[in-house]
C-alpha angles and dihedrals in degrees: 000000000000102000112200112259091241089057096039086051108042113116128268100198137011099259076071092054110112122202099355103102107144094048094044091050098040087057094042087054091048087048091048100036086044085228090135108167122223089231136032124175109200106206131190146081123313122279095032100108105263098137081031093057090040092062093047084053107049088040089055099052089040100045110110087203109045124174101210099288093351128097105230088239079220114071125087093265099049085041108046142052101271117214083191088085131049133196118205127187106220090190086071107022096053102138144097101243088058091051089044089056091044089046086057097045097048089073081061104095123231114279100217104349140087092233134018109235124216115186115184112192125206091006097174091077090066110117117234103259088054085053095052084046089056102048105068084053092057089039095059105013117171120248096257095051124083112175125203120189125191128200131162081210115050089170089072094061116090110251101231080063093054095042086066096048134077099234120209115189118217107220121218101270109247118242097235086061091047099053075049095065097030090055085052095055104044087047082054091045098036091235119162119227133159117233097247086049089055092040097051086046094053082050097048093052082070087207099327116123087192102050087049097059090036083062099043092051086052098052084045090058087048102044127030083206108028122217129182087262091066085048098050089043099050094039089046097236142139127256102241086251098066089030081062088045097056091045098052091047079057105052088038095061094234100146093176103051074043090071106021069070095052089050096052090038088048089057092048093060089254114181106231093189089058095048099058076057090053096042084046097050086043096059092041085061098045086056088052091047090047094052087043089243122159125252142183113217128155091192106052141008136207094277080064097070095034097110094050108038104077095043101053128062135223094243084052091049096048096050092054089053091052088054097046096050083053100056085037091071090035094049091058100059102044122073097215086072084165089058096048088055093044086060104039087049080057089055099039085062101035097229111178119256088247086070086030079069093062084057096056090044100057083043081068098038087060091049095053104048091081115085094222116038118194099231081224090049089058088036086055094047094050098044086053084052095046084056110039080045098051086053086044089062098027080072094060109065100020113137119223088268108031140055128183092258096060082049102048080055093051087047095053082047096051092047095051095048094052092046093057098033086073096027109172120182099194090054092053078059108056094037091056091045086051095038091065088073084077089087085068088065098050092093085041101103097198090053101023101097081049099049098042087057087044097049081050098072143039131259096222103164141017152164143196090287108009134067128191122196126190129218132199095215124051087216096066096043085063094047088057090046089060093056094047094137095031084051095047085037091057092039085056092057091048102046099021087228126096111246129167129224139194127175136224133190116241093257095052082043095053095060096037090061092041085065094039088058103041088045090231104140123047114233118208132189116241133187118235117252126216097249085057080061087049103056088043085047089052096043084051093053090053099058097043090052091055106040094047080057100047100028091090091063110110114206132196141206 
């Protein structure tokens, strides 16, 4: 049976292990030394040998045979499936009944081994109360039980976890160590690759030994002789030419040879995601050219950035990459990834909302063109545009701390304290006895979008002046958010009285009441400045741009 390169190829013992040399001797000393701690947490991105590095570990403290540093590969334990150590997904088993059952199970001692061995991956995913349930356990472990624990986010751990755990951070694994063991591999495997190839394969992993060999198992399946094209084609990447010409449209402010580019990258298969990487690791290196500072870089060189270097400056630089790194978080979570570059190229070169228009305006022109449009499909596409838009004028008028963002938080903040500052819970009552007349405005056309978001979510607190609604989903809290004065201006007509809202999403909510209740937190009343009108203004403005250019769109089932 046909075993995956990355698995094939993982290491059996330290001496394997490539580009983790502080881990792998910290652990060798603690073998040798026998200073095994009862708790290590491995640390680090994805693909650099942290669950690897955990087996090694918990084979080499179990083997009954060891050579030196080295499991025998021949006793029971290095042979067999040991049921001494045990490997959990936190991903999947993230919850507290898991941890109770493990918590039970660590007093059992080992069947045919020294330790028993726990490794939790992805720990990070385990919910609180699995965590509490853990910690007794770490705070008082039995001899015969070592526990490792791996996470790509060690933010995410509580820190009285990692304060009882001996914590070991996985370095990006240098490129120079990664053509290494790729070299290694396609010599095994008699594979032909040419160096740039390997080279552009060992980049792209950004750090991670096992993205590097998944890809190159991929391009192997496409190409018998494998060139940097078929690098470029199956990672969905761009060649460092057309990676220049794009670059230089931007800086140059030609919006349309900008996207007479998209269009022929987005018939190529182009990953939009990857080349805001790329645009992003292109201007990094252009700083670095412009201070004469050294780089090492196996896909371009400094003749690359001769023609722009002496025509851009690091402000400008600096601000692209700001720009960039925005629309990198946004691109991963929409599904019109084309839409969210277009956007960020028109506010990489601060073109006007009269020409941001055009723009619209060719956007329609796509949706249209089919003779059928799924009413979804147009809802998907204007909600993408609200977004990318808000951010768009949002960079405008940001101050050198703050950006609207930050603002629209310390607006949400502001609203909920002076809703629970004056927390009435007559007048909750009343208002959501009065609210269920909203189903009445959902066949009004003029208030029906409003009702129906509304109608989605739950009115859970409320004062003389301020109402807070809570949502299940994030999403739709943010969608209310966004209606803030169409929504006030609804509850007016309905009441006859001015109130203000603001909405939440239930996790936010839960903790929110968990302090409510405990009267742990003070809530004080504060007035509204001008610069609160003003976020909501903008947010208003926003909206009403994008649904009077939208709003001419028919859709049908």
């Amino acid at each position: 049976m046909y075993q995956s390169l990355y698995r094939k190829y993982r290491p059996n013992n330290f001496e394997d292990v490539v580009g983790q040399e502080i881990p792998v001797k910290i652990l060798s000393n603690a073998i040798k030394n026998n200073r095994i701690a009862h708790a290590y947490l491995f640390s680090g991105i994805r693909g650099t040998g942290k669950t690897t590095i955990a087996k090694i570990f918990a084979r080499t403290i179990n083997c009954l045979n060891p050579e030196g540093l080295k499991p025998c590969g021949k006793c029971v334990v290095c042979t067999q499936n040991n049921t001494d150590i045990v490997e959990i997904d936190a991903a999947s088993n993230n919850g507290v009944d898991e941890i109770r059952e493990l918590r039970d199970k660590v007093s059992l001692v080992p069947s045919i081994s020294r330790f028993k061995v726990y490794i939790i991956d992805e720990v990070h995913m385990l919910s609180t109360s699995a965590f509490n349930a853990l910690l007794k356990t770490l705070e008082e472990p039995p001899a015969h039980v070592v526990f490792i624990l791996a996470t790509t986010e060690a933010y995410k751990i509580p820190a009285t976890i990692l304060s009882r755990c001996q914590r070991l951070d996985f370095k990006a694994i240098s490129i120079e160590n990664i053509i290494l063991r790729l070299e290694h591999i396609c010599k095994e495997e008699k594979i032909k690759i040419k160096k740039d190839a390997l080279a552009e394969i060992a980049r792209l992993a950004n750090g991670g030994m096992r993205d590097a060999i998944s890809l190159l198992e991929q391009v192997w399946s496409y190409s018998e002789e494998i060139t940097i094209e078929d690098v470029h084609k199956i990672n969905g990447t761009l060649d460092k030419e057309n990676i220049k010409l794009l670059f230089k449209s931007i800086f140059e402010n030609d919006i349309q040879k900008c996207f007479e580019l998209i269009k022929n990258y987005d018939s190529l298969g182009v990953d939009f995601a990857k080349l805001i990487d790329e645009l992003i690791y292109f201007s990094h290196n252009l700083i670095l050219v412009k201070n004469n500072i050294a780089f090492d870089d196996n896909l371009y060189n400094k003749k690359d950035y001769d023609e722009l270097k002496a025509i851009i400056t690091i402000d400008r630089l600096i601000e692209l990459i700001k720009i960039f790194n925005s629309s990198n978080n946004e691109i991963k979570i929409v599904s019109n990834k084309k839409l969210v570059f277009e956007m960020m190229l028109i506010n990489s070169i601060k073109i006007e909302q009269e020409e941001t228009k055009i723009i619209v305006e060719q956007k329609k022109e796509e949706i249209t063109s089919k003779a059928i449009v799924n009413p979804k499909y147009v809802e998907s596409i204007k909600n993408e545009f609200k977004e990318v838009m808000l951010r768009k004028e949002e960079s405008k008028e940001k101050t050198s701390n703050d950006d609207l963002e930050d603002k629209i938080v310390s607006l949400k903040n502001l609203r909920i304290d002076n809703t629970l500052s004056e927390f009435d819970k007559r007048v909750l009552n009343s208002l959501q006895k009065k609210m269920e007349n909203l189903k009445d405005y959902v066949v009004d056309l003029e208030y029906s979008e409003i009702a129906t978001i509304m109608l989605d979510g739950k009115l859970k607190a409320a004062s003389k002046e301020y109402m807070l609604y809570v949502y299940d989903e994030a999403l739709e809290s943010v969608k209310f958010n966004q209606k803030i004065q169409k929504v006030e201006s609804l509850i007016k007509i309905m009441l006859g009285s001015d109130y203000k809202v603001i909405s939440i999403n239930n996790d936010e909510w839960e903790k929110i009441k968990e302090e409510f209740n405990s009267k742990s937190r003070k809530y004080e009343k504060k007035e509204e400045t001008d610069e609160i009108r003003k976020i909501i203004s903008k947010i208003n403005e926003t909206e009403d741009f994008i649904d009077s250019n939208f709003s001419d769109i028919i859709s049908y089932e």
